[in-house]
TORMAR-142623 format. One record per residue (C-alpha): x, y, z; residue number from 1; residue in three letters. Coordinates in steps of 0.1 Angstrom, whole numbers, always signed. Each point is the difference from the previous one (the first is absolute). Example, Ala and Ser with C-alpha at 12.3 -4.5 7.8 and 13.67 -1.06 7.14 Angstrom:
{X->+123; Y->-45; Z->+78; num->1; residu->ALA} $
{X->+14; Y->+34; Z->-7; num->2; residu->SER} $
END
This chain:
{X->+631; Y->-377; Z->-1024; num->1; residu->UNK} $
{X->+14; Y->-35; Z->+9; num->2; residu->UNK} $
{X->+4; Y->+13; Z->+33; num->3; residu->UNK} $
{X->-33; Y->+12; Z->+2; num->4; residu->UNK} $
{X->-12; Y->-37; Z->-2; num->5; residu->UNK} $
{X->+21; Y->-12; Z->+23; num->6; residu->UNK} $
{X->-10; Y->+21; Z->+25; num->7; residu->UNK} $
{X->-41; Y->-3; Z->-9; num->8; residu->UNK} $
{X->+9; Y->-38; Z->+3; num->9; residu->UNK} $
{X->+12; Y->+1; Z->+29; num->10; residu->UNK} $
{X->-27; Y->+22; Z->+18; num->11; residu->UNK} $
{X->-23; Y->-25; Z->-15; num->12; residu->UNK} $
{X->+21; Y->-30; Z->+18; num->13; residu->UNK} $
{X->-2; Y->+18; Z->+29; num->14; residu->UNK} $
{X->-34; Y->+11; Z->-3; num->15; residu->UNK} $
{X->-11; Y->-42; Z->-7; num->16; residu->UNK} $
{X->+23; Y->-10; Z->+31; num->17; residu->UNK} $
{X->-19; Y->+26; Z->+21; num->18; residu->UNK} $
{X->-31; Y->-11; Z->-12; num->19; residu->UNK} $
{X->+12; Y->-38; Z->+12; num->20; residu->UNK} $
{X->+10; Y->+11; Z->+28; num->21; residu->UNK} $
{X->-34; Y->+17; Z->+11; num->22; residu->UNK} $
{X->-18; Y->-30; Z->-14; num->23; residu->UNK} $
{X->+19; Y->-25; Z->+22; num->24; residu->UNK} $
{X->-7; Y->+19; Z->+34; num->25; residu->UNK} $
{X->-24; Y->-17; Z->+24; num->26; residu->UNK} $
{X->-33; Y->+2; Z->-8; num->27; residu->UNK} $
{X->-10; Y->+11; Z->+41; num->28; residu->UNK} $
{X->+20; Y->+15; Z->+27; num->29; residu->UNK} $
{X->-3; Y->+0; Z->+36; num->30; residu->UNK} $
{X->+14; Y->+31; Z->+26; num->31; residu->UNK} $
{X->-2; Y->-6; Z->+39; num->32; residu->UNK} $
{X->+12; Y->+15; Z->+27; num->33; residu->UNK} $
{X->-4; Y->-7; Z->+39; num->34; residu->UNK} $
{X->+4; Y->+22; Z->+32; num->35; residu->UNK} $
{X->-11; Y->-6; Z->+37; num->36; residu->UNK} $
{X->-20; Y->+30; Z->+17; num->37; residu->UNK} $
{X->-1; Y->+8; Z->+32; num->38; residu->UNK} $
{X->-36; Y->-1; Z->+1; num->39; residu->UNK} $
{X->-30; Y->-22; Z->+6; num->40; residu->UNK} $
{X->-14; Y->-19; Z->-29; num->41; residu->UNK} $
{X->-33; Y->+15; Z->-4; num->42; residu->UNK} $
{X->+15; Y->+38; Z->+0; num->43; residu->UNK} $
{X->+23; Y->-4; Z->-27; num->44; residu->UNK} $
{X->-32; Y->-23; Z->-18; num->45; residu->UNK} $
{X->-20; Y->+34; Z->+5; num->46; residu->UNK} $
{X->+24; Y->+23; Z->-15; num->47; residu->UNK} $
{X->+4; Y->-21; Z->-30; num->48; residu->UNK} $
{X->-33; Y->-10; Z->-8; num->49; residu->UNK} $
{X->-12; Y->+39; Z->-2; num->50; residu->UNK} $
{X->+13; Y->+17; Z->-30; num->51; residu->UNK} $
{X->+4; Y->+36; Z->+14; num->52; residu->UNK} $
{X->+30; Y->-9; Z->+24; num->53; residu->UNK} $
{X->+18; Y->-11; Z->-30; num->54; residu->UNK} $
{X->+16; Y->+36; Z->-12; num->55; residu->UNK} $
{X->+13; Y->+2; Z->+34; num->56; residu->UNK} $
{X->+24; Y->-30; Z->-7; num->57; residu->UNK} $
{X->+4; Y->-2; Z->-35; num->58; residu->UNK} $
{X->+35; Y->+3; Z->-16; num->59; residu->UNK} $
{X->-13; Y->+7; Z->-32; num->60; residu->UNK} $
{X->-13; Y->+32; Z->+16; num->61; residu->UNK} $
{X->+26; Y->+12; Z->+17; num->62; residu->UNK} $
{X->+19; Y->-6; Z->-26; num->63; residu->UNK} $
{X->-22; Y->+22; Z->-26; num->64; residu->UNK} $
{X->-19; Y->+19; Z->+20; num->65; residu->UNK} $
{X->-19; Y->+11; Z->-28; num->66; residu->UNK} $
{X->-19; Y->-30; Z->-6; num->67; residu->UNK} $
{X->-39; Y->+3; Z->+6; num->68; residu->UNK} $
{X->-17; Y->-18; Z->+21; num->69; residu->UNK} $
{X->-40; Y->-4; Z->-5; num->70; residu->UNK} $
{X->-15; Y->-17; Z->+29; num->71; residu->UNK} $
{X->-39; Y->-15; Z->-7; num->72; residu->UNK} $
{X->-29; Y->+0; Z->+23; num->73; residu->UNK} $
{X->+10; Y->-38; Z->+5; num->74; residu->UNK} $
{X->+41; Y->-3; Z->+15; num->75; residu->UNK} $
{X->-10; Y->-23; Z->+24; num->76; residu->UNK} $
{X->-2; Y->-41; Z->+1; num->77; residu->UNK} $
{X->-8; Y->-18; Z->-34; num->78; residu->UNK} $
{X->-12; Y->+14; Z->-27; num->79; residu->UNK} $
{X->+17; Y->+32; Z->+16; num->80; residu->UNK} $
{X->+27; Y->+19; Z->-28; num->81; residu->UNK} $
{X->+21; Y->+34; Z->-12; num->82; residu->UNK} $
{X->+17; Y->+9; Z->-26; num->83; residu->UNK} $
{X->+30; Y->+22; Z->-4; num->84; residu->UNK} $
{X->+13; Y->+18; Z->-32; num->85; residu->UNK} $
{X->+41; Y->+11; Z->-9; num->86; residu->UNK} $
{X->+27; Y->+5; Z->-26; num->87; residu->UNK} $
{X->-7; Y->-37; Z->-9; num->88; residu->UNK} $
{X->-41; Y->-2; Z->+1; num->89; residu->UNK} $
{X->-27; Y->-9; Z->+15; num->90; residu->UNK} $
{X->-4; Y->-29; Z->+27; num->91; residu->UNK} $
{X->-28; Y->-18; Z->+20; num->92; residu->UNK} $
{X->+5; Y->-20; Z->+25; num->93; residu->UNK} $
{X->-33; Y->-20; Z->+15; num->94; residu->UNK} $
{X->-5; Y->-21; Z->+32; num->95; residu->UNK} $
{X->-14; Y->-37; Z->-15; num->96; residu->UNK} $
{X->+0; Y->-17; Z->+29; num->97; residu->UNK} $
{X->+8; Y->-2; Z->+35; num->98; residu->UNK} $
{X->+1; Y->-24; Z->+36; num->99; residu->UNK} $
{X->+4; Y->+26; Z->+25; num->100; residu->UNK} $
{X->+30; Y->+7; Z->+20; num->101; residu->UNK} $
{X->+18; Y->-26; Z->-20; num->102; residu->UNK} $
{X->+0; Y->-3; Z->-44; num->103; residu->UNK} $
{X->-14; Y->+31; Z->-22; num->104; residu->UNK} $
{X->-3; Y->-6; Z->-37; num->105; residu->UNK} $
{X->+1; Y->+26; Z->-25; num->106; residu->UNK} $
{X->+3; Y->+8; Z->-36; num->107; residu->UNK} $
{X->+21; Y->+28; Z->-10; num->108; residu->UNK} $
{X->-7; Y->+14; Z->-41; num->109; residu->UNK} $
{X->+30; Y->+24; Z->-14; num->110; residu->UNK} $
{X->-12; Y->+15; Z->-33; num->111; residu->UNK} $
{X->-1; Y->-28; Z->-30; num->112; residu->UNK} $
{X->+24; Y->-22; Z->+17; num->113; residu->UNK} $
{X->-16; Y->-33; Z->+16; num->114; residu->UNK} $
{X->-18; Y->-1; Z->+31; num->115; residu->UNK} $
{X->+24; Y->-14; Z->+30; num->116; residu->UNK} $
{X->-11; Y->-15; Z->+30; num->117; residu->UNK} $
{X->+12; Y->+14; Z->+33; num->118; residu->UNK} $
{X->-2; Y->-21; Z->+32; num->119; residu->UNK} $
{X->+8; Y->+12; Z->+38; num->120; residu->UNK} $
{X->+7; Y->-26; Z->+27; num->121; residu->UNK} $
{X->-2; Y->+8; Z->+38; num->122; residu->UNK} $
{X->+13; Y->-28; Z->+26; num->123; residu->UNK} $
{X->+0; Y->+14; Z->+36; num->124; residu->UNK} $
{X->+34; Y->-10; Z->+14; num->125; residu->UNK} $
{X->-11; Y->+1; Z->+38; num->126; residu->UNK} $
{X->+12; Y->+31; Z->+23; num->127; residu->UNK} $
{X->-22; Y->+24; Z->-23; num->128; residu->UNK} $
{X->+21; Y->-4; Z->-32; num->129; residu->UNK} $
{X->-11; Y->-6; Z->-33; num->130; residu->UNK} $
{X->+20; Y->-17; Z->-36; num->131; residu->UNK} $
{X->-15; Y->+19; Z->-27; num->132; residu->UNK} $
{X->+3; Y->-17; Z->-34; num->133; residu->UNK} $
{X->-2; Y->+23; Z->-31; num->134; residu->UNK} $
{X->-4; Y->-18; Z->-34; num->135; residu->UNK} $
{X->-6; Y->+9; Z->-35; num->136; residu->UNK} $
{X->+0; Y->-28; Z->-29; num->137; residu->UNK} $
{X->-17; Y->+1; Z->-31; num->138; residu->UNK} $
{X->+1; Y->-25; Z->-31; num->139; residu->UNK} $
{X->-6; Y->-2; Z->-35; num->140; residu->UNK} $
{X->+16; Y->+29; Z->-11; num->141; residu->UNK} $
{X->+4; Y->+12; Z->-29; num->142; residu->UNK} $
{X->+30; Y->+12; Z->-23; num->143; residu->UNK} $
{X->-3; Y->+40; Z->+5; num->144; residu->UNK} $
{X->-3; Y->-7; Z->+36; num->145; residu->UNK} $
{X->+32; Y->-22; Z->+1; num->146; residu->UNK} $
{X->+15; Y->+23; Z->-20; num->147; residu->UNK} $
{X->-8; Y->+28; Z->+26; num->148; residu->UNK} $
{X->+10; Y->-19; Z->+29; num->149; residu->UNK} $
{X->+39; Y->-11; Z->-18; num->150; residu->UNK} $
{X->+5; Y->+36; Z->-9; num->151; residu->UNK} $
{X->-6; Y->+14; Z->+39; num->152; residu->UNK} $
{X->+22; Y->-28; Z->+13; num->153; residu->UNK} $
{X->-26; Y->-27; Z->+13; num->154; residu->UNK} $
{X->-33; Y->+1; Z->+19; num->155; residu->UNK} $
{X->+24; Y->-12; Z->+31; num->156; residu->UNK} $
{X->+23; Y->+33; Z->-7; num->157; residu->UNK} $
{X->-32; Y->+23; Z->-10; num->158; residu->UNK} $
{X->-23; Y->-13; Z->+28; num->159; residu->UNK} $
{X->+20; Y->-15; Z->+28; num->160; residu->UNK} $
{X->+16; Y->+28; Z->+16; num->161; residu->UNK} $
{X->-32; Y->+22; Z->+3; num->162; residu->UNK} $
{X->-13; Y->-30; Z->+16; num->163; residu->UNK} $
{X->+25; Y->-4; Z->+29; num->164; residu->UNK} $
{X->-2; Y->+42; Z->+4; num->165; residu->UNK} $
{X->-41; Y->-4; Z->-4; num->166; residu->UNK} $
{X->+5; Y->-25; Z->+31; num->167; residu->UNK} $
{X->+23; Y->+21; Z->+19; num->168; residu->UNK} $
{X->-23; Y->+31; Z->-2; num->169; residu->UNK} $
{X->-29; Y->-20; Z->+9; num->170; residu->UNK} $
{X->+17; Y->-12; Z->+30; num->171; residu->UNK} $
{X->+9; Y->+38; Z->+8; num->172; residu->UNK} $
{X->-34; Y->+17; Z->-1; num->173; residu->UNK} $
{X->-18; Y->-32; Z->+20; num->174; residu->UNK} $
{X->+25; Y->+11; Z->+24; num->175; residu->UNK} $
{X->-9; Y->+32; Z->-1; num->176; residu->UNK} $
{X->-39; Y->-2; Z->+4; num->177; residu->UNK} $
{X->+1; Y->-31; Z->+27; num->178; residu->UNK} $
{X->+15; Y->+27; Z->+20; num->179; residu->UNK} $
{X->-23; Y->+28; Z->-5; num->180; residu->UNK} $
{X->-18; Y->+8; Z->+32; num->181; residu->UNK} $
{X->-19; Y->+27; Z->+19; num->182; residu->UNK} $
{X->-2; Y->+9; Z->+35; num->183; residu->UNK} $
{X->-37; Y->+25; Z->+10; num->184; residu->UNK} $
{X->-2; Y->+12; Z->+35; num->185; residu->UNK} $
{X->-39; Y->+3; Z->+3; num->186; residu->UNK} $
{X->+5; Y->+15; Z->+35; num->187; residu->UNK} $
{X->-20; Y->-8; Z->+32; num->188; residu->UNK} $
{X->-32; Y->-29; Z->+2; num->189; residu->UNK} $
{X->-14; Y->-22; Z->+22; num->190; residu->UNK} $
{X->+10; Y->-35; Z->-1; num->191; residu->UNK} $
{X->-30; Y->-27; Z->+5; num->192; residu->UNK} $
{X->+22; Y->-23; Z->+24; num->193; residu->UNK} $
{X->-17; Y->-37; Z->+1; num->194; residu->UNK} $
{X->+9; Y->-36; Z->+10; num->195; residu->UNK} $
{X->+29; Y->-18; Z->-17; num->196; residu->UNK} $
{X->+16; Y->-33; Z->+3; num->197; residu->UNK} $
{X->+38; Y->+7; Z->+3; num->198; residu->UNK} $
{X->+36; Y->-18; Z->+3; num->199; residu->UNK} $
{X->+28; Y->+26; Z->+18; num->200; residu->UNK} $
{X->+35; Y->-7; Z->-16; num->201; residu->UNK} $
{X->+35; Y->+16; Z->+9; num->202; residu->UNK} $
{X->+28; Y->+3; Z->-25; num->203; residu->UNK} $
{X->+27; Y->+24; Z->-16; num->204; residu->UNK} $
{X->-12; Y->+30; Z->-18; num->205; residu->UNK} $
{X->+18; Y->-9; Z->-28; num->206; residu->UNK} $
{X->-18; Y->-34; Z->-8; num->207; residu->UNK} $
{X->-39; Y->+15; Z->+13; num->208; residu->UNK} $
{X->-13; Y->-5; Z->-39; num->209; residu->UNK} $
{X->+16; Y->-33; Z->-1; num->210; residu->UNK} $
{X->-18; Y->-15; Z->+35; num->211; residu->UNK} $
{X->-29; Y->+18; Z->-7; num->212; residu->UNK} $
{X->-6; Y->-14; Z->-30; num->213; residu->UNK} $
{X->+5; Y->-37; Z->+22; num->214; residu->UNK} $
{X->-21; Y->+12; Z->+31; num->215; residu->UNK} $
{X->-31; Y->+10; Z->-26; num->216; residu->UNK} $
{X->-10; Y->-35; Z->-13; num->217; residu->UNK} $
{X->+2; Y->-14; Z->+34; num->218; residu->UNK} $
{X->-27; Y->+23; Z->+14; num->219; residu->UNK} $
{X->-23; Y->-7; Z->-28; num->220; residu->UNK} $
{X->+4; Y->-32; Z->-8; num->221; residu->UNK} $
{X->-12; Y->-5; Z->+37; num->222; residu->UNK} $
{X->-31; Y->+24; Z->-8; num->223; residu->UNK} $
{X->-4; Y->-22; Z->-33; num->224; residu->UNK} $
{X->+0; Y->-32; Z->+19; num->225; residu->UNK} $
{X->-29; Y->+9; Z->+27; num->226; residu->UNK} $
{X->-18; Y->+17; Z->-26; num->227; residu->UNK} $
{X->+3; Y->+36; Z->+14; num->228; residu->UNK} $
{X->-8; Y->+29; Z->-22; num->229; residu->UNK} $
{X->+22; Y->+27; Z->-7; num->230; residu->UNK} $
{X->-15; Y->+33; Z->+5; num->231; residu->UNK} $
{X->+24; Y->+18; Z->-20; num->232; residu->UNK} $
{X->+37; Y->+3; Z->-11; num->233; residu->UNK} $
{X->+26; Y->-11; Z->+18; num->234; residu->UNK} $
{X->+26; Y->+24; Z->+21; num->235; residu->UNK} $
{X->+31; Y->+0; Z->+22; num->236; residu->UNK} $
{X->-8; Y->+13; Z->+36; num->237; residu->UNK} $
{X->+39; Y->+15; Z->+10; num->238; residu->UNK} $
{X->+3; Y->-8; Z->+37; num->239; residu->UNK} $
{X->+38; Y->+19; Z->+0; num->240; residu->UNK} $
{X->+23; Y->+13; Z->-22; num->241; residu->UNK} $
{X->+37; Y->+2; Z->+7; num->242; residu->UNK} $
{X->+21; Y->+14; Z->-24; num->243; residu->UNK} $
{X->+30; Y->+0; Z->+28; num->244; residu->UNK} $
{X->+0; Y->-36; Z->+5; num->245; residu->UNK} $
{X->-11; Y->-6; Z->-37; num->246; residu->UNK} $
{X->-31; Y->-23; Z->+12; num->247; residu->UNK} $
{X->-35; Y->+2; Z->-4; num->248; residu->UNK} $
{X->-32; Y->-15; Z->+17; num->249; residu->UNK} $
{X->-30; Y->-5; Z->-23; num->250; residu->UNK} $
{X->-33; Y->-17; Z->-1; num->251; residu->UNK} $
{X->-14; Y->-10; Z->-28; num->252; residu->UNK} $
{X->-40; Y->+2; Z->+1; num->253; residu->UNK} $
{X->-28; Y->-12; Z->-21; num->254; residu->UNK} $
{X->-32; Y->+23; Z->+8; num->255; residu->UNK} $
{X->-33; Y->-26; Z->+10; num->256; residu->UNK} $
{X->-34; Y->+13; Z->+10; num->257; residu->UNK} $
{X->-2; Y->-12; Z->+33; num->258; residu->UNK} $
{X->+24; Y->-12; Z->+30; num->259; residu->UNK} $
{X->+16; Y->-37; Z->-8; num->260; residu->UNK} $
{X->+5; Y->-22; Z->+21; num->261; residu->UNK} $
{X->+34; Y->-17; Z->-8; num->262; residu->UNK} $
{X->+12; Y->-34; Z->+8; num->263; residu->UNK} $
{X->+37; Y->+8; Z->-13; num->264; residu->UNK} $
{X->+22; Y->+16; Z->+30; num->265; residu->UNK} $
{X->+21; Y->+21; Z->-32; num->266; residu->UNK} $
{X->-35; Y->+11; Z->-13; num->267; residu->UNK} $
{X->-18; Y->+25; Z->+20; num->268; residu->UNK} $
{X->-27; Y->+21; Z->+0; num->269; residu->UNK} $
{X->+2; Y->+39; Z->+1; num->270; residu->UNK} $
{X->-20; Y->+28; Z->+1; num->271; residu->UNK} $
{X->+4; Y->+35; Z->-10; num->272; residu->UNK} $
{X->-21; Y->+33; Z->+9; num->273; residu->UNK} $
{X->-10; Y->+26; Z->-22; num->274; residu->UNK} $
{X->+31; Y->+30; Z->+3; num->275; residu->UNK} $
{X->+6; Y->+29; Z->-15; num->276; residu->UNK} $
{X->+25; Y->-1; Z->-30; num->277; residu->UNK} $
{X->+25; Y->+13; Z->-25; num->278; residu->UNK} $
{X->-5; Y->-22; Z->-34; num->279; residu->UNK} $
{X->+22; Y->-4; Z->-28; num->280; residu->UNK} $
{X->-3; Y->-19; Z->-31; num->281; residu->UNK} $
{X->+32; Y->-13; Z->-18; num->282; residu->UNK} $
{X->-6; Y->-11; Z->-36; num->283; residu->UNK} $
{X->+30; Y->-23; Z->-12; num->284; residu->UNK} $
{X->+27; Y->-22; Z->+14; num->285; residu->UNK} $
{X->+3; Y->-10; Z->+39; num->286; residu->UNK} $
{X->+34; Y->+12; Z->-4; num->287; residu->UNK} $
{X->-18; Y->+41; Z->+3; num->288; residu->UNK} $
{X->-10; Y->-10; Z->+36; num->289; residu->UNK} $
{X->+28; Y->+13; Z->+18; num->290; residu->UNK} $
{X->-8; Y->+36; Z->-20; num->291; residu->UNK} $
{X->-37; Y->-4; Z->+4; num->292; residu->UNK} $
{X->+6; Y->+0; Z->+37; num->293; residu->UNK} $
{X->+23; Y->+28; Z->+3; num->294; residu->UNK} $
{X->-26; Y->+22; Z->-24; num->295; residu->UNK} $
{X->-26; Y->-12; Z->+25; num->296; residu->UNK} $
{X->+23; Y->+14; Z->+35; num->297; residu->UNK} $
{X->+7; Y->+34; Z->-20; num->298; residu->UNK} $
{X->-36; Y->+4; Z->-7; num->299; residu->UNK} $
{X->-5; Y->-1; Z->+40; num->300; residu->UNK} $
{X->+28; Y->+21; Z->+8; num->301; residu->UNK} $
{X->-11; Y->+27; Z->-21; num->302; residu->UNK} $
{X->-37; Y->+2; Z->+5; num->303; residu->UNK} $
{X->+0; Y->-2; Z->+38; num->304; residu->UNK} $
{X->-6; Y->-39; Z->+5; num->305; residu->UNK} $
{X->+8; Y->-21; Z->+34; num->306; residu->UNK} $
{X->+13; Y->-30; Z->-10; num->307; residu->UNK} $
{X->-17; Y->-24; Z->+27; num->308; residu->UNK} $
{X->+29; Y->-19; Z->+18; num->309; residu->UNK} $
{X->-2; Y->-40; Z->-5; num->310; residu->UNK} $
{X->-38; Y->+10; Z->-22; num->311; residu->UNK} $
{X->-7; Y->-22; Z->-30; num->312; residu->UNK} $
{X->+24; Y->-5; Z->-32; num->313; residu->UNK} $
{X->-18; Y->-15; Z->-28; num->314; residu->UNK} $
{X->+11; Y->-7; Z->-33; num->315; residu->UNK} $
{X->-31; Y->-16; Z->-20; num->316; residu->UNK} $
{X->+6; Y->-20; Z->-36; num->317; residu->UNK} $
{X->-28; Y->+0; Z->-18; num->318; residu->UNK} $
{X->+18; Y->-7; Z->-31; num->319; residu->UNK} $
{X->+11; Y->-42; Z->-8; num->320; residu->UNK} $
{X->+31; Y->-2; Z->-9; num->321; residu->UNK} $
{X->-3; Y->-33; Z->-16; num->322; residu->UNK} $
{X->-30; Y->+13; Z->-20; num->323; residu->UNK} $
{X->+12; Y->+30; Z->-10; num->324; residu->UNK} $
{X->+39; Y->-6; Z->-5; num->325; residu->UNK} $
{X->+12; Y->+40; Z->-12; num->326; residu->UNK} $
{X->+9; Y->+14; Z->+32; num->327; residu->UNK} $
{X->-11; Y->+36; Z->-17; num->328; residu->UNK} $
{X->-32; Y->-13; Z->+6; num->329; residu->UNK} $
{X->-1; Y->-9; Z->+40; num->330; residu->UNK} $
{X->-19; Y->+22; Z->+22; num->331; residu->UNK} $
{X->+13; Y->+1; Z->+39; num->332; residu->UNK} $
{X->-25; Y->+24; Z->+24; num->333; residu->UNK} $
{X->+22; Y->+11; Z->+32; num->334; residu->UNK} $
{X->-18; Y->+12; Z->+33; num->335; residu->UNK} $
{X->+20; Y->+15; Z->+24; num->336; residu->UNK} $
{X->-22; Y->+9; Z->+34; num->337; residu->UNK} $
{X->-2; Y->+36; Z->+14; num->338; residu->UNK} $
{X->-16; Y->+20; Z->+22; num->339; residu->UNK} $
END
């Protein structure tokens, strides 16, 4: 019997120094994790800030991936939420606040537990990378909730790593969709032709997007300046293509509504006639082209069509890329001159 009491004492003791122990936690807790993507700032922002790409990246999910996810008319932008349900309960998470492309605020709700703020931070790092901050804090808790948290090893054991996996899935699947694209043969049209202000450029093959990108602004900053109008998108005008030699000779050509007169010797005037055309439309990044192309040469060998020797090669962008920075999302329209 003495025994007995020793050993209800001493559960008791341990019992009290438990209780101590919880009681003297911290009363908040902070988790945060970084990683750099290798995309630009506003894609990563739009994947974030819309609730249904979350299940695509989420650790807890793949983890469990029995959890049940219930996505609201709403995913989108503030005010925009879901909630998902396990073998621990029922969660909501809700978008409270957001400056786009750079901070999203949220409030994330696990059954009776206290509400804990979540916070995203996007800082473009320059050649179209992105630091993505992921933090969760919350304050004020209270003693079944520390309690909770000691027994599971920490908020930093519980939360942390499905943080740094959350980021490296997230980085995965924007991967993924930025590279997305499709290539549609539409067959044979008639191309409009028209007058163009143009600047005719020589380089390697291998740096064409590179100097292209250079030779662009030159062209319409000059059209800018004497207040021309552009009469459409601009396009790259191939004057030859020599895979041999690896070199290339290009024009790049902004489209105007009448002949210009030009007082720049690099900046010329040009003028195409209506001819008779294969189009195809590419639908993601410039680095398709080279397939684009070929897709566009089978077409004409196997329906019969006479490539015309030294005819027009036109690769139109009607897509920004600064204005619209997914490259899933740019549209290139090639014309290749037949007979």
């Amino acid at each position: 019997m003495k025994a007995l009491k020793y050993i209800l004492l001493l559960l008791l003791i341990l019992v009290i120094g438990f209780a101590i122990y919880i009681a003297v936690q911290p009363n908040s807790f902070e988790v945060t994790r970084t990683r750099t993507i290798n995309a630009p700032q506003p894609v990563v922002y739009s994947n974030v800030i819309d609730f249904k790409n979350w299940e695509s990246w989420s650790s807890w999910v793949e983890e469990n991936p029995e959890t049940v996810i219930t996505l609201p008319e709403n995913t989108e932008g503030v005010g925009g939420s879901y909630t998902w349900e396990d073998d621990d309960g029922v969660g909501k998470m809700t978008t409270t606040a957001a400056d786009p492309f750079n901070f999203i605020s949220q409030e994330m709700q696990f059954g009776d537990f206290p509400s804990s703020d979540v916070e995203w931070n996007f800082e473009s790092k320059g050649n179209n990378t992105t630091e993505v901050t992921w933090t969760i804090s919350g304050d004020n808790l209270p003693f079944q909730f520390k309690m909770f948290s000691a027994l599971m090893g920490g908020m930093e054991k519980q939360i942390g790593p499905h943080f740094e996996r959350g980021l490296v899935m997230l980085d995965s699947v924007i991967q993924k969709e930025m590279k997305v694209y499709s290539i549609n043969v539409e067959g044979v049209t008639q191309h409009s032709g028209g007058y163009y202000l143009y600047k005719t450029t020589s380089c390697k093959m291998s740096d064409f997007q590179q100097v292209m990108q250079q030779e662009f602004p030159k062209v319409g900053a000059y059209a800018i300046s004497h207040n021309i109008t552009f009469a459409g998108a601009p396009f790259v005008l191939y004057e030859k293509w020599d895979e041999e030699n690896n070199a290339v000779i290009f024009s790049t050509c902004i489209p105007t509504n009448s002949r210009i007169i030009s007082n720049d010797p690099e900046i010329l005037t040009g003028q195409l006639e209506s001819f008779k055309a294969i189009k195809t439309i590419l639908i993601g990044d410039y680095d398709n082209l080279k397939e684009a192309w070929e897709k566009t040469m089978t077409y004409a060998e196997n329906n019969g069509l006479n490539i015309v020797e030294g005819g027009a090669r036109i690769e139109i962008y009607p897509t920004d890329p600064s204005q619209t920075p997914n490259p899933a999302d740019w549209k290139t329209e090639i014309y290749i001159e037949v007979e």
